[in-house]
C-alpha positions in Angstrom: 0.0 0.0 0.0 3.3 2.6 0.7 4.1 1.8 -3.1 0.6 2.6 -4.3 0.6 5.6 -1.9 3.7 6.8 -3.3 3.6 6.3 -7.2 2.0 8.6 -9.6 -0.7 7.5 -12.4 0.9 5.3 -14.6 3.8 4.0 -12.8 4.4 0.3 -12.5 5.0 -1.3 -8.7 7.4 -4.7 -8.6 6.8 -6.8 -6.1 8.9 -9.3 -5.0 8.0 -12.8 -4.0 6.9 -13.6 -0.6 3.8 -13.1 1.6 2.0 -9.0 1.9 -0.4 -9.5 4.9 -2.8 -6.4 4.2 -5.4 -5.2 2.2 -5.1 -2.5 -0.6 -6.8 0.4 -2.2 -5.7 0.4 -5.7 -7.3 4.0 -6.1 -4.9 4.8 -8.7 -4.1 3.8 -12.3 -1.2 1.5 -11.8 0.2 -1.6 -12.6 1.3 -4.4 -10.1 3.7 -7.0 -11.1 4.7 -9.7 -9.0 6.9 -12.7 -9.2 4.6 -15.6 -9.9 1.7 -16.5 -9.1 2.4 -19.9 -7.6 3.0 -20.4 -3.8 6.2 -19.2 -4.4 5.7 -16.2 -5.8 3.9 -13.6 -4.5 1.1 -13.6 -2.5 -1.3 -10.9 -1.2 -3.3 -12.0 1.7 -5.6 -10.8 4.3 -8.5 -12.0 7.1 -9.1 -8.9 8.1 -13.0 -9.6 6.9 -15.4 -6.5 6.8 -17.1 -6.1 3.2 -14.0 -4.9 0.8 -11.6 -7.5 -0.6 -7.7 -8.2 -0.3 -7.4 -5.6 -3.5 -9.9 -3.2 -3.4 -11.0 -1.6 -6.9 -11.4 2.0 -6.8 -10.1 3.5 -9.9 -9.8 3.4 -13.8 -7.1 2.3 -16.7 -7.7 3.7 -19.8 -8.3 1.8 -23.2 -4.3 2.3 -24.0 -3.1 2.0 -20.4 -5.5 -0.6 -18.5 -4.6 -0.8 -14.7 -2.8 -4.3 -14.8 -2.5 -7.0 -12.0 -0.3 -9.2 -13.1 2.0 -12.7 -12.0 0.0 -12.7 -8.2 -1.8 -14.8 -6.1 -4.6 -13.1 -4.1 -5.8 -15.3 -0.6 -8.6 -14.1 0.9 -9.9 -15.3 4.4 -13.8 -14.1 5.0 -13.9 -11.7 2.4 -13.6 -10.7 -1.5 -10.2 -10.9 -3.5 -10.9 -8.1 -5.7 -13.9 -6.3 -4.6 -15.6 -2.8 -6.6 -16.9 -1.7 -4.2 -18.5 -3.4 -0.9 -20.3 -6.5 0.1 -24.3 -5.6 -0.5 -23.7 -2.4 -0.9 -24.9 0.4 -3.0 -21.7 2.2 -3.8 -22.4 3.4 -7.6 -18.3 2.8 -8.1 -17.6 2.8 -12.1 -14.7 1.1 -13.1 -13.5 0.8 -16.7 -9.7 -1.0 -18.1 -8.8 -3.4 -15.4 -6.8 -6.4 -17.0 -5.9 -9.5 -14.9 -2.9 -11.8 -16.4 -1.6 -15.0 -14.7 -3.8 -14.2 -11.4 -4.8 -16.9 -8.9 -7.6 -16.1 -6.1 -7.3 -18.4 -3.6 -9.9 -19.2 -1.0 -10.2 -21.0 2.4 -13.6 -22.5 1.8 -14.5 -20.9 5.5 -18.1 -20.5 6.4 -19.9 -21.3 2.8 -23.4 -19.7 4.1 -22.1 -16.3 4.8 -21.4 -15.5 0.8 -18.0 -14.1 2.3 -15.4 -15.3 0.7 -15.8 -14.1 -3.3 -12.9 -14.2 -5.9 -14.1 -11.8 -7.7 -17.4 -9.1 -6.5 -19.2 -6.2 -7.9 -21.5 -4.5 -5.5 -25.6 -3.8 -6.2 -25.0 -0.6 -7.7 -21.4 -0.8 -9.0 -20.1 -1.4 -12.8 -17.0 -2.9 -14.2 -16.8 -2.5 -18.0 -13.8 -3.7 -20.4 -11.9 -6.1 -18.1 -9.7 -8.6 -19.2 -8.7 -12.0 -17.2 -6.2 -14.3 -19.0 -4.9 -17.5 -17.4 -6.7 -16.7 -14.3 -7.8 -18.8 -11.5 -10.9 -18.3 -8.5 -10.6 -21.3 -7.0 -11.9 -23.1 -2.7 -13.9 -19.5 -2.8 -18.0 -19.6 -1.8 -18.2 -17.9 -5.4 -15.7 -17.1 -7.8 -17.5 -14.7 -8.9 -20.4 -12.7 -7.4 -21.9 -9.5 -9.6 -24.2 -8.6 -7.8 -27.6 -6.3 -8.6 -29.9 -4.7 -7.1 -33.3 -5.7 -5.8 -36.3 -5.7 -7.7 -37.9 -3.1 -6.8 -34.7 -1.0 -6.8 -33.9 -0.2 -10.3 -30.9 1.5 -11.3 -28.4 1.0 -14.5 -24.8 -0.8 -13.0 -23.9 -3.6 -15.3 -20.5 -5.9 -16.1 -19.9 -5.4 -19.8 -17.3 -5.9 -22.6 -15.2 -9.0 -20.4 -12.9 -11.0 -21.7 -12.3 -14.4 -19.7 -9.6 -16.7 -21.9 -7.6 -19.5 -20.4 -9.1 -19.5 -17.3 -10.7 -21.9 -14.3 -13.0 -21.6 -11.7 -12.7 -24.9 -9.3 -13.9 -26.0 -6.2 -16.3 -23.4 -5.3 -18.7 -24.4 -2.3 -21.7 -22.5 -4.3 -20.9 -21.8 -7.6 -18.1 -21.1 -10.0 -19.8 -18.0 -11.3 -22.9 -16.4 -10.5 -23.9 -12.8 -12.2 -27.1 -11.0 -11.7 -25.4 -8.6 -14.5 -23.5 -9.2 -17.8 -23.8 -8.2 -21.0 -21.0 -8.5 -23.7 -19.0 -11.2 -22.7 -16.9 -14.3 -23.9 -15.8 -17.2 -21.4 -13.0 -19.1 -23.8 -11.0 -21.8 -23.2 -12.0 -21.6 -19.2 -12.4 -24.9 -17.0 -15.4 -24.7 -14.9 -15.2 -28.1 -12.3 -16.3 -29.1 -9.0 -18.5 -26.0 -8.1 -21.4 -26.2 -6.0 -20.8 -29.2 -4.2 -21.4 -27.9 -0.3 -25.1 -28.5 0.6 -24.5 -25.7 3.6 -23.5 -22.9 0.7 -25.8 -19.7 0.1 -29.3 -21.0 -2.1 -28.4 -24.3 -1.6 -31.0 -26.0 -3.8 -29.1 -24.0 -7.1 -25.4 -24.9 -6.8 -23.9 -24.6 -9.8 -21.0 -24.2 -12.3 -22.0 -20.9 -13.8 -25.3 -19.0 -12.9 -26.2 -16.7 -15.1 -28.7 -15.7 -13.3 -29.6 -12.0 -15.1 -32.1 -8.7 -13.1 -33.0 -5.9 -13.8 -32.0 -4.6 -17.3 -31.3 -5.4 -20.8 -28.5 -7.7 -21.1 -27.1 -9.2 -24.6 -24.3 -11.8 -26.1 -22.9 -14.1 -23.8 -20.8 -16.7 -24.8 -19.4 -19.5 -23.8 -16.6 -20.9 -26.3 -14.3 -23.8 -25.7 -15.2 -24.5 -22.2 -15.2 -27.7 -20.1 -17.8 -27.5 -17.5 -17.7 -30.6 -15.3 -18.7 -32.2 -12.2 -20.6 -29.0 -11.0 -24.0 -28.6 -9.1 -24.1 -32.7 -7.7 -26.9 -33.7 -5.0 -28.9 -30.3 -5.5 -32.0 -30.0 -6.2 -31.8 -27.8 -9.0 -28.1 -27.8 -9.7 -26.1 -27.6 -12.9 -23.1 -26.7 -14.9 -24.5 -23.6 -16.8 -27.6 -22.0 -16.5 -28.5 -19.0 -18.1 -32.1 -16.9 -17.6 -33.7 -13.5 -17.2 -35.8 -12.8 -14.2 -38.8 -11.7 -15.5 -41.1 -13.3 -13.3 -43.7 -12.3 -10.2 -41.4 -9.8 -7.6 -39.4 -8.8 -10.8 -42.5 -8.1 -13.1 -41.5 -4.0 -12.4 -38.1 -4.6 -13.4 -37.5 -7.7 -15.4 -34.7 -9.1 -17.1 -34.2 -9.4 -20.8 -31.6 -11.8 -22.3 -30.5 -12.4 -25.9 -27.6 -13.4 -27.9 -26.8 -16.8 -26.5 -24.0 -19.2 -27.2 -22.3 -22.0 -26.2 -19.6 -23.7 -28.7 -17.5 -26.4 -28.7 -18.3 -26.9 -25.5 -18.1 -30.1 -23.4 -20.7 -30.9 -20.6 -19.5 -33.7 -18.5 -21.0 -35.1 -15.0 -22.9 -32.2 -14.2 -26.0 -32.7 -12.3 -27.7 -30.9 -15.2 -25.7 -29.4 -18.1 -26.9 -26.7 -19.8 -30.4 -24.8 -18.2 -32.4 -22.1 -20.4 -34.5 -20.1 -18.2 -35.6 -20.4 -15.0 -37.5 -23.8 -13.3 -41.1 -23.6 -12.1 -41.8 -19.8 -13.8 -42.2 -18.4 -17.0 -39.0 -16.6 -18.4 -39.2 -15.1 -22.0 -35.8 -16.3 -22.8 -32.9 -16.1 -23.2 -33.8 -15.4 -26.9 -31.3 -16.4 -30.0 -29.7 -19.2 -28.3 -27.3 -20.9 -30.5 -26.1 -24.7 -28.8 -23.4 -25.9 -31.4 -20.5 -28.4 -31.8 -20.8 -29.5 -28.3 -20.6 -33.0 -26.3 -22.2 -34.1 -23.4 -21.5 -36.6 -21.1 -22.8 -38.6 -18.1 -24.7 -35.6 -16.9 -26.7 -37.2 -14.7 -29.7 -36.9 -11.4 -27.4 -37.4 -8.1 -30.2 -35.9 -6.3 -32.1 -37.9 -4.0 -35.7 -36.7 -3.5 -38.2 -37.1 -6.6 -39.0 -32.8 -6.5 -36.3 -31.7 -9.0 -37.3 -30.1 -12.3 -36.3 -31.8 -15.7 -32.9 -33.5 -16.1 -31.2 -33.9 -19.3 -27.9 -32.3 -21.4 -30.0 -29.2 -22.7 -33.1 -28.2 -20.6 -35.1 -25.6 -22.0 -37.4 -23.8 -19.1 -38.1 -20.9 -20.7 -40.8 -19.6 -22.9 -39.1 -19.2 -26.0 -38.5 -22.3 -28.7 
């Protein structure tokens, strides 16, 4: 943080390997280069808790000088890795340029029902547009990634846009690999998605899943999912699976529904998920996603591990939603 304190806009901070106990405000345009992101490089850490993260989002890159993090691994203890701004809260941060190359978030899988630990989190009424993560990990997290929006009744206009996720996994999360309430404009290629949602005791227990793309309140267009392997995710829930995508247009979020179109998912492969791949929403009647394009894909062993008899439909591709 004395680096980040010190430097002006634009400088670069080296940091060598070890362990940096303490959270940091990066409220600066900067870029932080470490020595690895292996146990042996360098590793940011904190259990401080409260609602921030270990690195703590609060300024901008430009389109020709992004903020960079890069060669790091991030360990967070009872709170976010990266966080814009805080946990449930309505800070209206804006955030634009952030690239992330060769970073790992690592968890400690602590307390799975309190939504604490996140590997990546955007707040209710926070954006984060044109961000870049390449050979990435969020891995032993509750989520690795939790963009977060507002209630229904609440509406306002933050979104996650223009991402770019290549080369990239998301393992072992006790909830779900991802789960976005907004995105709009964004590719997932070449990313493993495994083992998420396994802990009965996480957060919405009965939807454990690999990715939830679980969209509110706005207008929210072309997500894809491109060369992915999505496996083992969502097992024993109810309603688990390894991707679902919908837009909540239903009952409480009738004022301020959800719309959802430019689907697709290529050269995929689905294997022992609960469920693979979920259009729309079970037991309600979502519009879409509309122009959903499922192509050059395999699916495998995706299979019910759940117990009860009171799931929805099982299968590879599941369509729940209104539109053919």
């Amino acid at each position: 943080q004395a680096a980040i304190t010190a430097a002006s806009a634009g400088d670069t901070i080296m940091v060598l390997a070890g362990t940096y106990n303490n959270a940091i405000n990066v409220n600066k345009l900067v870029k932080i280069i470490g020595a690895g992101s292996s146990p042996a490089g360098t590793i940011i850490s904190s259990s401080a808790g409260g609602s921030g993260g270990v690195i703590q989002l609060s300024a901008s890159g430009t389109i020709s000088n992004p903020i960079l993090f890069k060669d790091l691994r991030v360990q967070p203890t009872g709170m976010a890795g990266f966080s814009v701004g805080t946990f449930s809260g309505s800070t209206g941060t804006d955030l634009s340029y952030i690239n992330l190359t060769n970073v790992q978030v690592w968890g400690s899988n602590t307390a799975p029902g309190t939504e604490q630990e996140r590997g990546l989190y955007v707040d209710l009424t926070s954006s984060l547009h044109y961000a870049n993560f390449v050979n990435c990990a969020f891995n032993d997290l509750h989520y690795g990634w939790y963009l977060h929006k507002h209630t229904p009744l609440v509406a306002n206009s933050s979104n996650v846009d223009n991402i770019n996720v290549i080369s990239s996994e998301f393992k072992n999360n006790a909830g779900k690999g991802i789960y976005a309430e907004k995105l709009s404009q964004a590719i997932f290629n070449d990313c493993l998605i495994d083992g998420n949602g396994y802990n009965p005791a996480a957060v919405a227990a009965n939807f454990r899943s690999g990715a939830d793309i679980n969209l509110k309140n706005g207008i929210y267009s072309n997500i894809h999912f491109l060369n992915c392997y999505i496996s083992n995710n969502g097992l024993g829930a109810k309603e688990g699976t390894g991707l679902t995508i919908k837009g909540r247009d239903d009952g409480q979020y009738t004022a301020n529904s959800a719309f959802v179109s430019g689907v697709t998912v290529d050269f995929c492969r689905f294997t022992g998920n609960e469920r693979a791949l979920r259009l729309g929403e079970p037991g309600v009647n979502n519009a879409g996603p509309l122009s959903v394009v499922v192509k050059n894909c395999s699916f495998i062993n995706n299979l019910n591990t759940y117990g009860p008899m009171d799931g929805s439909a099982y299968g590879d591709v599941v369509n729940q939603s209104v539109a053919s």
